[in-house]
C-alpha positions in Angstrom: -3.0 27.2 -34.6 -5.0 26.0 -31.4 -6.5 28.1 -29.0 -4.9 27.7 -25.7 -6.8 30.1 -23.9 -8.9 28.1 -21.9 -6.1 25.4 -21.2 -5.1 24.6 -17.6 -1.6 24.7 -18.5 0.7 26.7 -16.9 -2.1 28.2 -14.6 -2.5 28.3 -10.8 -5.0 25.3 -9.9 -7.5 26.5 -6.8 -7.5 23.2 -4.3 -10.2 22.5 -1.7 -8.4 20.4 -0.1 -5.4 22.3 0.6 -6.6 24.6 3.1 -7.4 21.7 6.3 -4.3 20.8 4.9 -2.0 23.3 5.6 -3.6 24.2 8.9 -3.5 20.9 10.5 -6.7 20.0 10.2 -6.3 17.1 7.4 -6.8 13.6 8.3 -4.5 10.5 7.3 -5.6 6.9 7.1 -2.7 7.1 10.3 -5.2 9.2 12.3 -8.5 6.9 11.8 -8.7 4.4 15.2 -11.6 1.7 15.0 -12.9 -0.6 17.7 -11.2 -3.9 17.1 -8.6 -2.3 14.6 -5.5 -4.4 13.5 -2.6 -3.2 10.8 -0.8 -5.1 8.5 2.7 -5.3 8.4 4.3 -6.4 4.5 8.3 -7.7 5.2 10.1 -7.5 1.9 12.7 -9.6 0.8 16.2 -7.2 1.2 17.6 -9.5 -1.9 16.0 -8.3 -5.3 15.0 -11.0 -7.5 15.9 -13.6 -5.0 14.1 -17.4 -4.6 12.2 -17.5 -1.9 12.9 -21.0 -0.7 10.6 -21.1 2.4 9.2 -18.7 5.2 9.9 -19.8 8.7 6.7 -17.6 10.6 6.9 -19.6 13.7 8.5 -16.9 15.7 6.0 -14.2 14.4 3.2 -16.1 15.0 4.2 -16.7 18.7 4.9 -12.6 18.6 2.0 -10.9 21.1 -1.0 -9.0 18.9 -0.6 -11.1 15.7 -3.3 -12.2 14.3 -2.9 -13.7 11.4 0.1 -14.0 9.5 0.1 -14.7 5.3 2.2 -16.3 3.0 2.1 -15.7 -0.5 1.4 -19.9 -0.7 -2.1 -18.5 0.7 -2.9 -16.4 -1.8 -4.7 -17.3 -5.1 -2.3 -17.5 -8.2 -2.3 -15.8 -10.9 -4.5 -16.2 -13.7 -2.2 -14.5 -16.0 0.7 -16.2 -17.8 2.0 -12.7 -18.5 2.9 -12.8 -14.1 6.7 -13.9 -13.5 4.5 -15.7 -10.1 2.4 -17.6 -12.2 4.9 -20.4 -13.1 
């Protein structure tokens, strides 16, 4: 039989991290502001397993504070035949 009396299972874990946690004190990627800082924003198609048969940005790119929008026709493709976007 194996000796379980050193195993983690089961047993309370002590966590560093919790503590600034629970009193407020934690900080979120959210909280972090840079000079110059942008977000990005990923829209999702709401039909799963649709064709996407083109992407009007036009209206986004006229939008104020954009500054760049991507496609996935700009991104590389992938090397992988395994990838349903590879073909």
């Amino acid at each position: 039989m194996t000796d379980l009396s050193n195993s983690p299972i089961g047993k309370p874990i002590l966590r560093r991290e919790d503590y600034r946690f629970l009193t407020g004190a934690g900080q979120y990627t959210d909280d972090v502001v840079l000079p110059g800082q942008t977000y990005g924003v990923f829209l999702r198609s709401p039909h799963a397993h649709a064709r996407i048969v083109s992407i009007d940005t036009s209206k986004a790119a006229k939008a104020q504070g954009v500054v760049a929008i991507f496609t996935g026709a700009d991104l590389p493709r992938p090397r992988s035949a395994a990838c349903p976007a590879a073909g």
